[in-house]
Structures are given as structure tokens and as C-alpha cells.
DRENKOL-43948 format. One record per residue: x negated, y, z of N, C-alpha, C in turn. Coordinates in pm, whole numbers, plus 32768, in hexadecimal, padded with zeros to 4 digits. Atoms other than C-alpha are relative to their C-alpha. Example, Ala and Ser with C-alpha at 12.3 -4.5 7.8 and 13.67 -1.06 7.14 Angstrom:
7FA77F8980007B327E3E830C7FA680788000/80527F897FFA7AA97F9682CA804D806D8049/
This chain:
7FC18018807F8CE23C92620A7FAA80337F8D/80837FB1804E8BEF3D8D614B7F797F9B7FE0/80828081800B8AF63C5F6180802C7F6B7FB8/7FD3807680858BAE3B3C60D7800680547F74/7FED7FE480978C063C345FCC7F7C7FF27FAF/80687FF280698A9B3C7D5F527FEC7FB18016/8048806780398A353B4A5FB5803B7FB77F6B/7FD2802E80828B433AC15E967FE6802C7F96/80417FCC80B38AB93BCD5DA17F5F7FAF8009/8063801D802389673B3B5DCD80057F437FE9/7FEE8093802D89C639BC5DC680347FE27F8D/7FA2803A807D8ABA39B65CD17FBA80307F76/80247FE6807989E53A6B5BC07F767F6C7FEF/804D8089800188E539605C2080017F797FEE/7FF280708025897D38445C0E80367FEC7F75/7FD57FE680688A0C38D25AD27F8F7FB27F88/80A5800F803C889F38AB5A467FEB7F858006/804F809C7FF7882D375D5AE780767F9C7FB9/7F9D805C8062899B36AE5A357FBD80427F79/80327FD680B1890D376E58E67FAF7FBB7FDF/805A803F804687EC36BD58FE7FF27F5D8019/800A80967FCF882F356559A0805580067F30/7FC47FF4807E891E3575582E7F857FFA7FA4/807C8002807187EC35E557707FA57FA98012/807C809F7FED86FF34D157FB804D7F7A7FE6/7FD28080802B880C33CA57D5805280097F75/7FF6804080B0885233F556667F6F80057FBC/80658035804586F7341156237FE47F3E800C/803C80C27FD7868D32AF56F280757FAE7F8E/7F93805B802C87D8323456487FD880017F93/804C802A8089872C329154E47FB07FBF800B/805D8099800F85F731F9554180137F848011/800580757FF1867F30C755AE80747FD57F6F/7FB8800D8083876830CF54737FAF7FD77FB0/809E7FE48090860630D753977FD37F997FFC/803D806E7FD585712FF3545580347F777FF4/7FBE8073802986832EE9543180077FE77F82/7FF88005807886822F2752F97F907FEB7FB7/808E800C805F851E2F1652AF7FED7F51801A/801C80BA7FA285202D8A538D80607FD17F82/7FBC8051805186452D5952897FCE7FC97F66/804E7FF58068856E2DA051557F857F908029/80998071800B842F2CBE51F480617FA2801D/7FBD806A7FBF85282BBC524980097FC27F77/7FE08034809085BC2B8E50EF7F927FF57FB4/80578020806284572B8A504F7FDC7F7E8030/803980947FEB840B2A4D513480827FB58003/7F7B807C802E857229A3510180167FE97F84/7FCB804480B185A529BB4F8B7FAF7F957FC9/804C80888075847628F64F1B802B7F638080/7FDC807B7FAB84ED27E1505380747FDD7FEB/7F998068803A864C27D84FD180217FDF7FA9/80097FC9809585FB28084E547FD87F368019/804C805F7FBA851726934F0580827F9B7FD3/7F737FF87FF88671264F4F5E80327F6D7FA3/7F80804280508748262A4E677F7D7F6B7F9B/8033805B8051862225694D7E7FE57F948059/802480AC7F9285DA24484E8D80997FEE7FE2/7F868031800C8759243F4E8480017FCA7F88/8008803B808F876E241B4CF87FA57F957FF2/8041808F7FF58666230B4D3180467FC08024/7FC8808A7FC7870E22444E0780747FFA7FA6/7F7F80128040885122664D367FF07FAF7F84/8030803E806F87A221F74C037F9A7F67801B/8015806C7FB7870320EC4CD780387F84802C/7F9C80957FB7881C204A4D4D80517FF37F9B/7FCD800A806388A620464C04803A7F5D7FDB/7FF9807C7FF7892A1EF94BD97F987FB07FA0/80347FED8090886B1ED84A707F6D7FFF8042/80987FF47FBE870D1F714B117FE97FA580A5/8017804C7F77874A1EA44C5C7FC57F617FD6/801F80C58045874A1D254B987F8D801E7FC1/8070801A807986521D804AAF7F6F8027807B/806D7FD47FAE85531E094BDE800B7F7F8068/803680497F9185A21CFA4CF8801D7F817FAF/7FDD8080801C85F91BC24C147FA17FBB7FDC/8089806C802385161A984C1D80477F7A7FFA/7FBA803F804E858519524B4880197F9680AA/7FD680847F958531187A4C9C805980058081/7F8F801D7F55863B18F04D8E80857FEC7FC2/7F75802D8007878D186D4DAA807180757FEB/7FE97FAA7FE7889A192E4D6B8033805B8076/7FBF7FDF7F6C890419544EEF7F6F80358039/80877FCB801E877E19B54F007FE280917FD9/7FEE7F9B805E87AA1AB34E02805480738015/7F9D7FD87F9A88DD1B224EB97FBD805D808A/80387FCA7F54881D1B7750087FC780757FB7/80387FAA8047870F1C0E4F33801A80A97FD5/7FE77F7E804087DC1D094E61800F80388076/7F9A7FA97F7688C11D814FBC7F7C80418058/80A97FDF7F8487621D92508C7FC7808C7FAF/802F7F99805E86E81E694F808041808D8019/7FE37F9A7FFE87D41F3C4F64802A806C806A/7FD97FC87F4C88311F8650FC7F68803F7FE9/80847FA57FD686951FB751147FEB80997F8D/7FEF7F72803086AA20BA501D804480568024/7F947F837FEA87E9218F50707FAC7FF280B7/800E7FDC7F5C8735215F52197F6B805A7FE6/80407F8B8003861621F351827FF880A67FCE/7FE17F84801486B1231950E08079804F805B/7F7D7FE67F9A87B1234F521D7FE880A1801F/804C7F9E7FDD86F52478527E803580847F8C/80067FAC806787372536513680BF80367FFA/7F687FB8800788AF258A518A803D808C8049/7FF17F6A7FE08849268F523A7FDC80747F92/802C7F95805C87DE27395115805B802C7FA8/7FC57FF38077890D27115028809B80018032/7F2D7FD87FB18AD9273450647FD47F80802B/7FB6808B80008B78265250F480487FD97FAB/7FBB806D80868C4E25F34FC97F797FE37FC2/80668038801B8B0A25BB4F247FA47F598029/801580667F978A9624D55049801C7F9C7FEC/7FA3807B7FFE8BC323FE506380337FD57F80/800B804480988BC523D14EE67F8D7FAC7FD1/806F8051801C8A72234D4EE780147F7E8080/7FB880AD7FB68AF92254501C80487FE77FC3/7FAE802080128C1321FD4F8D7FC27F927F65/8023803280648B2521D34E427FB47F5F8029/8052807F7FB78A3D20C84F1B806A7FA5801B/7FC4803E7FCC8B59203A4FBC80547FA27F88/7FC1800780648C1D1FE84E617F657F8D7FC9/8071806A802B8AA61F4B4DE4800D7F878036/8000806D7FC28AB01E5D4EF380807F887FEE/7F5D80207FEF8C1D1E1B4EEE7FEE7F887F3D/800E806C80A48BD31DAE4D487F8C7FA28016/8023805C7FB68ABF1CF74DDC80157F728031/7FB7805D7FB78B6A1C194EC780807FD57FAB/7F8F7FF680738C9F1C1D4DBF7FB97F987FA1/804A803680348BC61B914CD97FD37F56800F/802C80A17FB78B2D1A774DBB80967F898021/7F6A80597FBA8CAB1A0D4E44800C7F917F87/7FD3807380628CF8192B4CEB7F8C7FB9800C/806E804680148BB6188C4CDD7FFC7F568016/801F80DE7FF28B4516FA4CAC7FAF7FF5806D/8096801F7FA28A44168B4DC27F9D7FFB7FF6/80858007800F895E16444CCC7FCE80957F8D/80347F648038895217AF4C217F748034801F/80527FAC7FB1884F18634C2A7FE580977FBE/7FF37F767FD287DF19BC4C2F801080357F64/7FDA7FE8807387F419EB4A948098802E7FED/7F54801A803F8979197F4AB28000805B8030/7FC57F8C7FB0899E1A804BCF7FE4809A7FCA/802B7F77805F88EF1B954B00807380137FA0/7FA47FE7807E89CB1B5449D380AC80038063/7F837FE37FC88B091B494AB37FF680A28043/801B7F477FFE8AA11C9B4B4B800D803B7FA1/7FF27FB980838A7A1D4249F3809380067FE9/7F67804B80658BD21C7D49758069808E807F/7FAE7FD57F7D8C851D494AD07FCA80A97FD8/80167F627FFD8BC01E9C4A878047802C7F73/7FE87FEC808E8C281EA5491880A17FE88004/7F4B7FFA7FD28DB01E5A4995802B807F7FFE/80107F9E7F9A8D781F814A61806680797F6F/7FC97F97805F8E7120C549B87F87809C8050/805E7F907FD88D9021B84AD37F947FB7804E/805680307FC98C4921844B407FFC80678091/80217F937F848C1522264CBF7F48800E7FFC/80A67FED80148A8221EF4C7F8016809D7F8F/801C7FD5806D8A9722D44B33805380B08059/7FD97F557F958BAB23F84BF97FC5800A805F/804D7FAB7F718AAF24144D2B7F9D805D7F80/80428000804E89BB24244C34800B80BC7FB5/7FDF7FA780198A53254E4B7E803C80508048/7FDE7FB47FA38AF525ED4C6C7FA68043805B/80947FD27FE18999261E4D0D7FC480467FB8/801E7FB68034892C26874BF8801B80AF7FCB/7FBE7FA37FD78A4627914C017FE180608061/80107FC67F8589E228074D357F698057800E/80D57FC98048884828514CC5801E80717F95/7FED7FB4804D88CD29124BC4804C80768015/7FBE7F967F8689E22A054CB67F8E802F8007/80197F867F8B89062A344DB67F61803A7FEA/80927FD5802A87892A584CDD7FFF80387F88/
């Protein structure tokens, strides 16, 4: 019995020690890896801001792109029809919003789905546009009927992505 006892005075002050210091080595490692995440967070954000700063301005391009106004006046040529003219604008404006698809990782989702909703609304006055049409129209009439439909308009969804983006550059920079 004399022999468990001292052995328990000599274990128990010992293990007393090695828990003191497993404690003291794991709040240090736990600072360094605190530092360290924190230092990856600091190089992280110096190579994401100027890529989503990128971002938002490719977005504001395309928004001002697909403008109904800057869309006719950039793809309109006197010799296509207006069902021609039709393909044209819509083609236009899908290959633009598929080449900025990529950029929604950078910005909200309400942001996002305001700038779809803004594309989707272009097309929609677009095709809106074309539905009354003569056979022998051509792409002039369909310009000026576009305009006549944007100028109806009480909200533009091109103009709130637009700003609302711009909203968002100004938060979070």
C-alpha cells in the first residue's frame, strides 16, 4: 500500500506539470495559428479587392451596354429587317450577360438577380417591341419602337442594377 501511495505522490505532481504544459503549448499553437489565419486573411483581401473592384466595373459595362438606347445605336445597321434586328439585339445581349456570368461571384445576390432580371426585362422590351410589327419594317422602325416602350417605362431595371451596384462599391470600398 506504502507503494501505490508514493507512487501517487510522484505521478500525480507529474502529470500535474505535463496538463500545465500540454495547456501552455496549445494556446500558444492556437495563437499562432490565429496570426497566421489572419495574416492568409490580409494577403487574401489584397488579391480579391482589385478582382472584385474588376467586378463590379465589367458589370456596370454590361449594364450600360445592354442599355436599350446604347444597344440600337451600337448593333443597328439600316440593311437588316426588323426580325433581323430582333435576333441581333437578343444575341447581343445573352453574349454579353454569358460573358460576364462569372462575375457573380464577386458581388450579393440581390445585386446579381437585379442585373438578371435587368437583362431579362431588355430582352422582354425587345421582343415586346418586335410583336406589333409590319413584315416590311425594318430595323429603324424597331429601334424607334424600342425607345417609344423604354420611355413608357415609370422604372427602369437596367438603371436600379446599375445603381444599386453602384451602392454596393461604395459600402464595401
Amino acid at each position: 500500500m506504502d507503494i501505490v501511495i508514493e507512487f501517487a505522490k510522484l505521478i500525480l505532481p507529474a502529470a500535474a506539470v505535463l496538463y500545465a504544459m500540454y495547456l501552455t503549448v496549445k494556446s500558444f499553437l492556437d495563437k499562432e495559428m490565429g496570426e497566421k489565419m489572419a495574416n492568409i486573411k490580409t494577403q487574401n483581401q489584397s488579391v480579391i479587392t482589385p478582382i472584385r473592384l474588376q467586378a463590379y466595373e465589367r458589370l456596370c459595362l454590361f449594364l450600360e451596354r445592354i442599355m436599350p438606347n446604347n444597344l440600337v445605336l451600337r448593333l443597328n445597321d439600316n440593311a437588316y429587317s426588323y426580325k433581323e434586328f430582333q435576333q441581333v439585339l437578343v444575341t447581343g445581349v445573352r453574349e454579353e450577360f454569358n460573358h460576364n456570368l462569372s462575375q457573380q461571384v464577386y458581388i450579393s445576390d440581390n445585386a446579381w438577380n437585379l442585373i438578371r432580371n435587368a437583362k431579362e426585362d431588355v430582352i422582354m422590351t425587345i421582343n415586346r417591341a418586335a410583336d406589333g410589327m409590319p413584315k416590311e419594317a425594318k430595323s429603324t422602325d424597331l429601334a424607334r419602337k424600342i425607345f417609344e416602350i423604354q420611355m413608357e417605362k415609370d422604372n427602369d431595371p437596367v438603371n436600379h442594377a446599375l445603381t444599386v451596384l453602384k451602392q454596393e462599391v461604395r459600402l464595401n470600398f
